[in-house]
C-alpha positions as CSV (number, residue, x, y, z in Angstrom):
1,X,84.9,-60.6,-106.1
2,X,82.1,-63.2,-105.6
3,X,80.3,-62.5,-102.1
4,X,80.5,-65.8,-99.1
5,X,78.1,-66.1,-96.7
6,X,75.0,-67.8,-95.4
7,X,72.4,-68.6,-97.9
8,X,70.3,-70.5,-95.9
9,X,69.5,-71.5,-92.8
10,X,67.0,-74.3,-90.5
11,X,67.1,-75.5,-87.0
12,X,65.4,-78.2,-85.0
13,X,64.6,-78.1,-81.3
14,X,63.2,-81.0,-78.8
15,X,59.7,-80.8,-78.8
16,X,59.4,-81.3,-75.4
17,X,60.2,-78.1,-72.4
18,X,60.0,-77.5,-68.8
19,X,58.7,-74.0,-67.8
20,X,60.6,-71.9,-65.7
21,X,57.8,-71.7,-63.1
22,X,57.3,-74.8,-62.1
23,X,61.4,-75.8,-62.1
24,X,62.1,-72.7,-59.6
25,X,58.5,-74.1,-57.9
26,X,60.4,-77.3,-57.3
27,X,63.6,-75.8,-56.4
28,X,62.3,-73.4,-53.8
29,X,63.7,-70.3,-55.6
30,X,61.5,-67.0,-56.9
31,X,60.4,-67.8,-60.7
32,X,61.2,-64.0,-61.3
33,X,65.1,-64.3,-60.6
34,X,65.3,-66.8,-63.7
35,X,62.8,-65.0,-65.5
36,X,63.6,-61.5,-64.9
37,X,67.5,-62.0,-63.4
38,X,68.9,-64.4,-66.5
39,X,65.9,-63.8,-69.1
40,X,65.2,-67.8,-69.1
41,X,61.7,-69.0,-69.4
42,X,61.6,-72.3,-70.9
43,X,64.0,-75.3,-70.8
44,X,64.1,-77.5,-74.0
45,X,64.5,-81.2,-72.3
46,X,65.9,-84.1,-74.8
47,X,63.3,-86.9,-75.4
48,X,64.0,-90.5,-74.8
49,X,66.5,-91.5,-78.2
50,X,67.3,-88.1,-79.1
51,X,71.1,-86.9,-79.1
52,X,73.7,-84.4,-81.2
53,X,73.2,-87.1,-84.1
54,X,68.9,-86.6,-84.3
55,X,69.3,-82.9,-83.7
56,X,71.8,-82.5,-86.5
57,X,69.7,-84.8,-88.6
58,X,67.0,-83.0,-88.4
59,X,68.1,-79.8,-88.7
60,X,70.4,-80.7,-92.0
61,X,66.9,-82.4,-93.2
62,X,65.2,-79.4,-92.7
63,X,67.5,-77.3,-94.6
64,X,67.3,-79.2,-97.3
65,X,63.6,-79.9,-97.8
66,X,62.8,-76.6,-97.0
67,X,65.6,-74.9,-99.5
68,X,65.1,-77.6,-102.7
69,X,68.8,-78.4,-101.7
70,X,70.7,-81.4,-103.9
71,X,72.6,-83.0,-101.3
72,X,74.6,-84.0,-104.5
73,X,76.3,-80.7,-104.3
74,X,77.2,-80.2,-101.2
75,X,81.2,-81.2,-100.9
76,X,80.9,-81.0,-97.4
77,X,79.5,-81.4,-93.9
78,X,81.1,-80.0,-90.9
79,X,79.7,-80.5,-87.5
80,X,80.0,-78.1,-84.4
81,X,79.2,-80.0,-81.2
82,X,80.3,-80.7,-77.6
83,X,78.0,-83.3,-77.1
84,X,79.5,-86.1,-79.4
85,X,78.3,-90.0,-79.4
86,X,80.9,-91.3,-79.8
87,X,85.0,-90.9,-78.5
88,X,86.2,-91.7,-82.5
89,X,83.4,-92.4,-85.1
90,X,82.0,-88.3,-85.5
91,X,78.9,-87.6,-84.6
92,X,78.3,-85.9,-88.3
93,X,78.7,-89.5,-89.7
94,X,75.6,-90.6,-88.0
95,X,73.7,-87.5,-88.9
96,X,74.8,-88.1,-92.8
97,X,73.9,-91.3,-92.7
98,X,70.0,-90.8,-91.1
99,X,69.4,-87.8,-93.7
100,X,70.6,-89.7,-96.8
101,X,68.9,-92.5,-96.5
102,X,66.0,-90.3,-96.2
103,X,66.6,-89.1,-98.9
104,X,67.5,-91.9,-101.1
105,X,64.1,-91.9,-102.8
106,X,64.3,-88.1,-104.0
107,X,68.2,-87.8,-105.0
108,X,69.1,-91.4,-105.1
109,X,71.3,-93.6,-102.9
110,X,74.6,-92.2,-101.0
111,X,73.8,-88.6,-102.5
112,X,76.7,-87.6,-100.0
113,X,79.2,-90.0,-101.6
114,X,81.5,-87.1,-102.2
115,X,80.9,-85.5,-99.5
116,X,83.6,-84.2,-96.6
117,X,82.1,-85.2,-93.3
118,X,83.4,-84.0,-90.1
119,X,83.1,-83.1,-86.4
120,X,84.9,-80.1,-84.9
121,X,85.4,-79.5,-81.1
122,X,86.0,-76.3,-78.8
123,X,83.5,-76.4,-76.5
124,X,80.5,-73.5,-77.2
125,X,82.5,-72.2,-80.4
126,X,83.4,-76.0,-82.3
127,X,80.4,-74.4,-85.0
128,X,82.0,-70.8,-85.4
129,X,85.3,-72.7,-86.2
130,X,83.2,-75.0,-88.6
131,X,81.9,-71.8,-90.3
132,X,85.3,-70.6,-90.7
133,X,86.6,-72.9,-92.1
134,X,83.9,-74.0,-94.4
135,X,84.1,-70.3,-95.8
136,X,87.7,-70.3,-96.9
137,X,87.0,-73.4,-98.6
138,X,84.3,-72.4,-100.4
139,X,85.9,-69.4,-101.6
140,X,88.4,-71.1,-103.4
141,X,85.9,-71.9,-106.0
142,X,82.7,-70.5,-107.6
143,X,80.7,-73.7,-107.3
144,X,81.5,-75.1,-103.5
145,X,78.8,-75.6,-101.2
146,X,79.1,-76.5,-97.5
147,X,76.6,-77.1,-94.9
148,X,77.6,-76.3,-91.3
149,X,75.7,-77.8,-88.1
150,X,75.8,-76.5,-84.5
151,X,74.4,-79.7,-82.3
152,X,74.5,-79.7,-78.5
153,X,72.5,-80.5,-75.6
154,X,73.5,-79.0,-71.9
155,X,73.2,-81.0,-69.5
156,X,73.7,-80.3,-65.6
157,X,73.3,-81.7,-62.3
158,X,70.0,-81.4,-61.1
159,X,70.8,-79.0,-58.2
160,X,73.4,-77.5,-59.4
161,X,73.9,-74.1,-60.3
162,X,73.6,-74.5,-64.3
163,X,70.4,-76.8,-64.0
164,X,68.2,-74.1,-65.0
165,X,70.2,-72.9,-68.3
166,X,69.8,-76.3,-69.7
167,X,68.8,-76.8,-73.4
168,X,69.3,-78.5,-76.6
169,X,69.0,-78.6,-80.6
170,X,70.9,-78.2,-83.3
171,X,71.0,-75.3,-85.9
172,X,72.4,-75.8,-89.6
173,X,73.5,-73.2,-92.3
174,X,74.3,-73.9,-96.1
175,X,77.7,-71.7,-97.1
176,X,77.9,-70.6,-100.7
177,X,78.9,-67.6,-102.9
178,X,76.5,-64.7,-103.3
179,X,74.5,-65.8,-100.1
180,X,70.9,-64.9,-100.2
181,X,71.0,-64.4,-96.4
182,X,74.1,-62.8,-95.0
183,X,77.6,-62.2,-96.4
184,X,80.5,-62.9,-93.9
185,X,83.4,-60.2,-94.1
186,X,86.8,-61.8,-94.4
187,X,88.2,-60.0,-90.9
188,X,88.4,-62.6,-88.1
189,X,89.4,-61.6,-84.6
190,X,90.8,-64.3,-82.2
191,X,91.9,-64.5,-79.0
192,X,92.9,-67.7,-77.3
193,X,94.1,-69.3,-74.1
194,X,93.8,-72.5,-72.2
195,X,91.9,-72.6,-69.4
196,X,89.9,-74.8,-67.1
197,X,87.0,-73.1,-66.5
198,X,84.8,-76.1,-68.1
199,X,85.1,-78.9,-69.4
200,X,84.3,-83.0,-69.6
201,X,86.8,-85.0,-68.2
202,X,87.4,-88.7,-68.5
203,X,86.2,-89.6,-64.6
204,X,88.7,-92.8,-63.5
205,X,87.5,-95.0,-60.5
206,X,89.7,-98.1,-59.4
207,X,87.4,-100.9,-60.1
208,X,88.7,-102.6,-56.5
209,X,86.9,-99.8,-54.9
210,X,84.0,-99.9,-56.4
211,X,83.9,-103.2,-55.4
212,X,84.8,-102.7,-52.3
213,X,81.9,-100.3,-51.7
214,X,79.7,-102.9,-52.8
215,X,80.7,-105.9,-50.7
216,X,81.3,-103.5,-48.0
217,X,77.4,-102.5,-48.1
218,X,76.2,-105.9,-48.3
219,X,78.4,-106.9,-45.0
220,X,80.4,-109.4,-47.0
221,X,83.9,-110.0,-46.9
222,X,86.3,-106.8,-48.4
223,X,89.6,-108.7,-48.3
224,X,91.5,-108.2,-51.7
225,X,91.4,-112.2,-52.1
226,X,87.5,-112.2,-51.9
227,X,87.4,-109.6,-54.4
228,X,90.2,-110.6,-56.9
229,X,88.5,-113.7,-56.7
230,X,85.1,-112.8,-57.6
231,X,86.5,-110.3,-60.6
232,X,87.7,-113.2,-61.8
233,X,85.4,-115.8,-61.6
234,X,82.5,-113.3,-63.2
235,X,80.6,-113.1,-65.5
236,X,79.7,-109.6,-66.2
237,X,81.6,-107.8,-68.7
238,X,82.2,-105.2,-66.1
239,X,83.9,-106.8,-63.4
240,X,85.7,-109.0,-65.4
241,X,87.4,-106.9,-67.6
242,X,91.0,-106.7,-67.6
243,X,91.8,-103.0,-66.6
244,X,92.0,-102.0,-63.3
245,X,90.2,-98.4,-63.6
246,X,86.9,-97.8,-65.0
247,X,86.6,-94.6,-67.2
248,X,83.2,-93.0,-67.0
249,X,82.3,-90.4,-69.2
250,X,79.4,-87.5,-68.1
251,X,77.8,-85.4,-70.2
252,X,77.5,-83.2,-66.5
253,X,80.7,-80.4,-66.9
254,X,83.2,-79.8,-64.2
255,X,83.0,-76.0,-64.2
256,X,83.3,-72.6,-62.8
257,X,81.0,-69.9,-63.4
258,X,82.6,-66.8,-61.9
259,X,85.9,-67.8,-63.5
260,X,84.0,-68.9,-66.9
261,X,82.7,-65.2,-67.2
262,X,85.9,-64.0,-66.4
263,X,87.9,-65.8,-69.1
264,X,84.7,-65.1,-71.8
265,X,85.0,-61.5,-70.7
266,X,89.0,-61.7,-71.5
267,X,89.0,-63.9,-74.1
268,X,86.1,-61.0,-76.7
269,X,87.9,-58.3,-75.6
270,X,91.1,-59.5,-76.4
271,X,89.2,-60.7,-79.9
272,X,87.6,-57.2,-80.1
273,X,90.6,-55.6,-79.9
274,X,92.5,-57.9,-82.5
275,X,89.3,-57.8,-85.1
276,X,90.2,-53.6,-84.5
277,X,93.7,-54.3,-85.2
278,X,92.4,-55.3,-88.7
279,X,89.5,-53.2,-89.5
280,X,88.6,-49.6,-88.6
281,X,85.4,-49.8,-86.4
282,X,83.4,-48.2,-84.3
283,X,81.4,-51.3,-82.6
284,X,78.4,-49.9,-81.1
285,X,77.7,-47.1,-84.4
286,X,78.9,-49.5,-87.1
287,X,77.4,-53.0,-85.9
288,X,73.6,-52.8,-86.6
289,X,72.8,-55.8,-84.2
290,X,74.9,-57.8,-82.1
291,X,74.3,-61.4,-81.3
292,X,76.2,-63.4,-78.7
293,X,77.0,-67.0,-77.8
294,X,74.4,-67.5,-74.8
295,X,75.0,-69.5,-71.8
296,X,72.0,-68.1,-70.9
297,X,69.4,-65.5,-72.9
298,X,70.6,-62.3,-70.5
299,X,74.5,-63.5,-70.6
300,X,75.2,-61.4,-73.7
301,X,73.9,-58.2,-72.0
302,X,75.9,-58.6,-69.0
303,X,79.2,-59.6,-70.7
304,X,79.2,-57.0,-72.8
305,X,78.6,-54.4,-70.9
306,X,83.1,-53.6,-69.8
307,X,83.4,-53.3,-73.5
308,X,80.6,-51.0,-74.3
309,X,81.6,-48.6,-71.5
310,X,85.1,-48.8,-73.2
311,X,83.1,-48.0,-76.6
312,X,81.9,-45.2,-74.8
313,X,84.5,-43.6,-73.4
314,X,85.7,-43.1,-77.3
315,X,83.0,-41.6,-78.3
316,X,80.9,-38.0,-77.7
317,X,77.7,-40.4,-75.8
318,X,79.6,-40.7,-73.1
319,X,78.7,-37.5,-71.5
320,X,75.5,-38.0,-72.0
321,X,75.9,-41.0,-69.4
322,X,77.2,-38.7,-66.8
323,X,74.3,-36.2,-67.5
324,X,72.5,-39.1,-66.8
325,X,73.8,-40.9,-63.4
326,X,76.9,-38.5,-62.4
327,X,81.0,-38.9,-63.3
328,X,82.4,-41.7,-62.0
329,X,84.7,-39.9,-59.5
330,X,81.5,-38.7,-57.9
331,X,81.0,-41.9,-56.5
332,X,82.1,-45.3,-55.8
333,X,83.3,-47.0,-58.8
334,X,81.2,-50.3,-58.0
335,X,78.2,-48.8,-57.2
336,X,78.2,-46.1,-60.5
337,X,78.9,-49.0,-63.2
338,X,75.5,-50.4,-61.6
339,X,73.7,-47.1,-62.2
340,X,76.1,-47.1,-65.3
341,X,74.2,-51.1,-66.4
342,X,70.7,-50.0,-65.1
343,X,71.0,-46.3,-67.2
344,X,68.5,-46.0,-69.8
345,X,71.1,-45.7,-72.2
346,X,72.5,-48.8,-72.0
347,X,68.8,-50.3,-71.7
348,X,68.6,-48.1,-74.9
349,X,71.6,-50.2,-76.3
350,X,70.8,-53.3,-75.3
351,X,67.0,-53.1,-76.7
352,X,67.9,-51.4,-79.7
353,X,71.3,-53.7,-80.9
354,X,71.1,-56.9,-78.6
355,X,67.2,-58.2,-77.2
356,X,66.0,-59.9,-80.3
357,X,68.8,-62.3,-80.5
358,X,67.5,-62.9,-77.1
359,X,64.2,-64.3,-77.4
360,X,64.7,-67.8,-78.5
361,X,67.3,-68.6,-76.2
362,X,64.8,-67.8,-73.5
363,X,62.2,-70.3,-74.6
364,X,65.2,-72.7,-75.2
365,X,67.9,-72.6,-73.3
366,X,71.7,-72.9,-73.7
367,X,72.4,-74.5,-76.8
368,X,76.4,-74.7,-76.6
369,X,77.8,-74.3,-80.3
370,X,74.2,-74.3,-81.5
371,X,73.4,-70.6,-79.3
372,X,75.2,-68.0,-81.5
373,X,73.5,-69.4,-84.5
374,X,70.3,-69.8,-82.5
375,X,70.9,-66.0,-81.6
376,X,71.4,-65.0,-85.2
377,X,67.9,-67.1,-86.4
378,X,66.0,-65.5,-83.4
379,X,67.4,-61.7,-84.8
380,X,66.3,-62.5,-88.4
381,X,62.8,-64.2,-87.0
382,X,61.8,-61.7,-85.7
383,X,62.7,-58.9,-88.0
384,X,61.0,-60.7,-90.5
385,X,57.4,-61.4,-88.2
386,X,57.5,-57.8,-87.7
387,X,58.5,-56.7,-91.2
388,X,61.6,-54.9,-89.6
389,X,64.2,-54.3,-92.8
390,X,67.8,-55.7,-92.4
391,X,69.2,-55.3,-95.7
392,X,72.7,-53.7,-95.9
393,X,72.8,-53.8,-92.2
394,X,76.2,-54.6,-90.3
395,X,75.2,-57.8,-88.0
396,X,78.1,-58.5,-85.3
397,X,79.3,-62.1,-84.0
398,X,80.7,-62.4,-80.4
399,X,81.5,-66.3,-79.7
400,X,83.1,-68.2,-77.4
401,X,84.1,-71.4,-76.2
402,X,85.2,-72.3,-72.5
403,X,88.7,-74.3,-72.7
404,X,89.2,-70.9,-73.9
405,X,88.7,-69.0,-77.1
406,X,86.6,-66.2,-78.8
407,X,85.9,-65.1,-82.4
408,X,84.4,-61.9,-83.5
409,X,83.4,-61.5,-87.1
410,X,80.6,-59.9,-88.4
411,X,78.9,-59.9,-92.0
412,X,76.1,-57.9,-94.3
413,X,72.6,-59.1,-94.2
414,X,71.8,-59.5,-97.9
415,X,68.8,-57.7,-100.3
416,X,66.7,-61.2,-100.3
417,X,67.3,-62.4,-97.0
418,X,63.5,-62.6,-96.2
419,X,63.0,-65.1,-99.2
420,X,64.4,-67.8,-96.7
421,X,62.6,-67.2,-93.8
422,X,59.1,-67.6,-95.1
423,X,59.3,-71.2,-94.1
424,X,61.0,-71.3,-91.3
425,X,58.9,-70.2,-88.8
426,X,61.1,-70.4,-85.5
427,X,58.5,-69.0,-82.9
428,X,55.4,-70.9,-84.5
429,X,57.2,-74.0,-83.7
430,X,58.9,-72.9,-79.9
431,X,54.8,-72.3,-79.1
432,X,53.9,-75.8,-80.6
433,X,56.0,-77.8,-78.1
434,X,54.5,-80.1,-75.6
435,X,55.2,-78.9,-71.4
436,X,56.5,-81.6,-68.9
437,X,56.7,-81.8,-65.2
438,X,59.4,-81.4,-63.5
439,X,59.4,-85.1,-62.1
440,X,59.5,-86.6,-65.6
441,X,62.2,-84.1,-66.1
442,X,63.5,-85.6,-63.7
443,X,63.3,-89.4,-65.4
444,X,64.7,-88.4,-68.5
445,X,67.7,-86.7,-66.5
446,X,68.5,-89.8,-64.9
447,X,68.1,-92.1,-67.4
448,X,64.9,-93.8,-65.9
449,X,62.8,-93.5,-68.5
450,X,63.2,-96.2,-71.5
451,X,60.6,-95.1,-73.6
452,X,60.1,-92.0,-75.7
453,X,56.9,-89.9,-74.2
454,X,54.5,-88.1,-76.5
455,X,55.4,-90.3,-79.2
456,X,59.1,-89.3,-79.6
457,X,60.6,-87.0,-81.9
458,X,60.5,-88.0,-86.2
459,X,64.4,-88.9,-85.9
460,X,65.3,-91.4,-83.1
461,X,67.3,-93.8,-81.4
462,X,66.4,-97.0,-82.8
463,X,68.8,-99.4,-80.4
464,X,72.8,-100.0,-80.1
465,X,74.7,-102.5,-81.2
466,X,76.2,-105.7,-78.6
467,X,78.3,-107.7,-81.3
468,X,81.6,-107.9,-80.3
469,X,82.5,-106.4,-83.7
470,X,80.1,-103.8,-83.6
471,X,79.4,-103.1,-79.7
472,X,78.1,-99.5,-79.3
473,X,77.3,-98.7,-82.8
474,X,74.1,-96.5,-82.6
475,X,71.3,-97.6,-85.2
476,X,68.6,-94.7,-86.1
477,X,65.3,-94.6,-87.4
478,X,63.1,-92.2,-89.5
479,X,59.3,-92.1,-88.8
């Protein structure tokens, strides 16, 4: 039976970053509890006119210039993202669109004619489903090519508790039989639940209060005939729409952190356990490397760690952890699964099985559905810069999306999986980027900044439509 996998992969990330040092600096917290605590060093920061549509674009453009792709056979494009443009129109449309006019020249106009385009949408695990699903498809025949794309940027309040695991970019992956890269193993373990522990919700503010505020600021007269009276003798599109409410949407999550860990500690072990219900396994012998989706570079680590002590427990290591800090009864609980986390054989675990999928995602950030993938580039990266051999080795997937679900696959990195990384070069490019201050951070955060700095990024906002017939409609262009 014909193998499925990933045969090839390419990623793009903002070429512009705010250091860890000076953003604790300007935040009046020790650099060393990012750094050391969460693992997090660099913060990739959108430029003016980049979104999920340039970050996709670029990425599917850089897989296939750099892999002699036809675009002609690909029969699909499925997008990952949390960060769509648009409520309606998918974000992969726009992405298409900017690539194959690009490429009009070399494989001639609307090479993606054919092509099935579409966004998916769970929060941090949209891609994973994309993957998923492109796989079965292209299983069905011989000849079927997808491309998936993971596209997200994360975007806090400036303050807030998340601020500093902000990042962005977009990671894509071409899905064929025999797979030069890895071959994903048909055993899929889910787990799902809804919860609120984040998500973007539709804000609603009664436009009379708004208004209110306003008049009520300027000392002017708040009565509701004053007001129903200006709404409707204005001009501005805003005040004299019909509605009553205004819906705002915010890239900025209503979330939880404690209660996010809890229900992405829940939701893999309930997906562990069903992927076990499937397939005979022993995680931490038979999984060569793990990598994790990554809220932040260290998250993986940490939310692992129940599970491994459960892996443990099942297997003849686990006295050697007692040799090592004592029996639990010996002690108080709390304080021996901290000895238990801090023990060199978990350090032991989680340098041997876990850091390398680490290392990007500390010069970048959280990438949303674009970290796991990112995790899984950063593993092969770096095996290949230090000529560390992969083939035939078991590679284990932990994802998850808040909302909540979590998948667990794994697959078989495949005999030439170094031919497509030669051009890749994913650290090369994360030391090329251009630092920023934290106050132009700032700007960009906010919106007040119009112009693209450093010259902008290749794919860009161009402008947006204000025809009635059109209004909204973003318009790219290709440097």
């Amino acid at each position: 039976m014909n193998k499925t996998g990933i045969d090839a992969i390419a990623f793009y990330v903002p070429q512009l970053y705010v250091s860890m040092d000076n953003l604790a600096d300007a935040r009046g917290i020790p650099a060393e509890k990012l750094k050391k605590g969460l693992g997090l060093q660099k913060m990739a920061v959108p430029n003016v006119g980049e979104d999920a549509a340039t970050f996709a674009a670029n990425a599917l453009l850089n897989l296939i210039t750099q892999n002699n792709i036809d675009p002609n056979e690909i029969g699909r494009v499925y997008l990952g993202t949390e960060s769509a443009i648009d409520g309606s129109k998918p974000t992969a449309t726009y992405a298409v669109e900017i690539v194959e006019n690009e490429l009009a020249s070399t494989y001639g106009k609307r090479s993606f004619k054919h092509c099935d385009v579409l966004d998916m949408t769970f929060a941090c695990v949209g891609a994973v489903d994309a993957l998923h699903n492109s796989i079965d498809w292209v299983k069905q025949e011989t000849n079927r090519k997808a491309v998936v794309i993971a596209s997200d940027l994360s975007k806090y309040d400036i303050n807030s508790t998340g601020e500093y695991t902000q990042g962005a970019g977009a990671v894509a992956v071409l899905v064929s039989h025999n797979p030069a890269i890895l071959e994903i193993n048909t055993v899929w373990g889910i787990a799902s639940k809804s919860e609120g522990d984040f998500f973007k919700p539709r804000r609603i503010f009664k436009k009379a209060e708004l208004l209110k505020a306003v008049f009520k600021d300027l000392n002017l007269d708040t009565s509701d005939e004053k007001m129903n009276e200006f709404m409707a003798s204005s001009d501005s599109e805003f005040w004299s729409d019909n509605s009553d409410i205004v819906e705002i949407f915010k890239e900025e999550p209503v979330f939880d952190g404690q209660f996010s860990n809890t229900c992405y500690n829940d939701r893999i072990t309930e997906a562990l356990t069903h992927f076990r219900t499937q397939k005979d396994i022993t995680f931490n012998n038979d999984w060569h490397k793990i990598v994790f989706h990554l809220p932040y570079a260290f998250h993986g680590r940490r939310i692992i760690f129940d599970n491994w002590l459960k892996w443990l427990k099942a297997s003849n290591t686990y006295e050697e952890l007692e040799n090592e800090i004592g029996k639990p009864e010996d002690s108080d609980l709390k304080d021996w699964s901290k000895k238990a986390y801090k023990s060199q054989l978990y350090r032991r675990f989680v340098d041997t099985k876990i850091a390398q999928g680490e290392l990007a995602s500390s010069e970048i950030g959280n990438m949303y559905t674009a970290s796991i993938f990112m995790s899984l580039l950063s593993l092969l990266s770096d095996s290949y810069d230090n000529n560390l051999e992969l083939t035939g080795k078991t590679i284990g997937f932990i994802a998850y999306g808040s909302g909540s679900k979590s998948k667990v696959f794994d697959g078989v990195v495949q005999e030439n999986w170094t031919s497509k990384l030669a051009s890749i070069n994913l650290f090369e490019t994360l030391n090329q980027r251009t630092s920023i201050d934290v106050k132009t951070y700032e700007n960009i955060h906010r919106s007040k900044i119009q112009s693209p700095i450093h010259n902008g990024s290749k794919i860009s906002l161009d402008f947006i439509e204000q025809d009635e017939t059109n209004y909204g409609l973003r318009r790219y262009i290709v440097k």
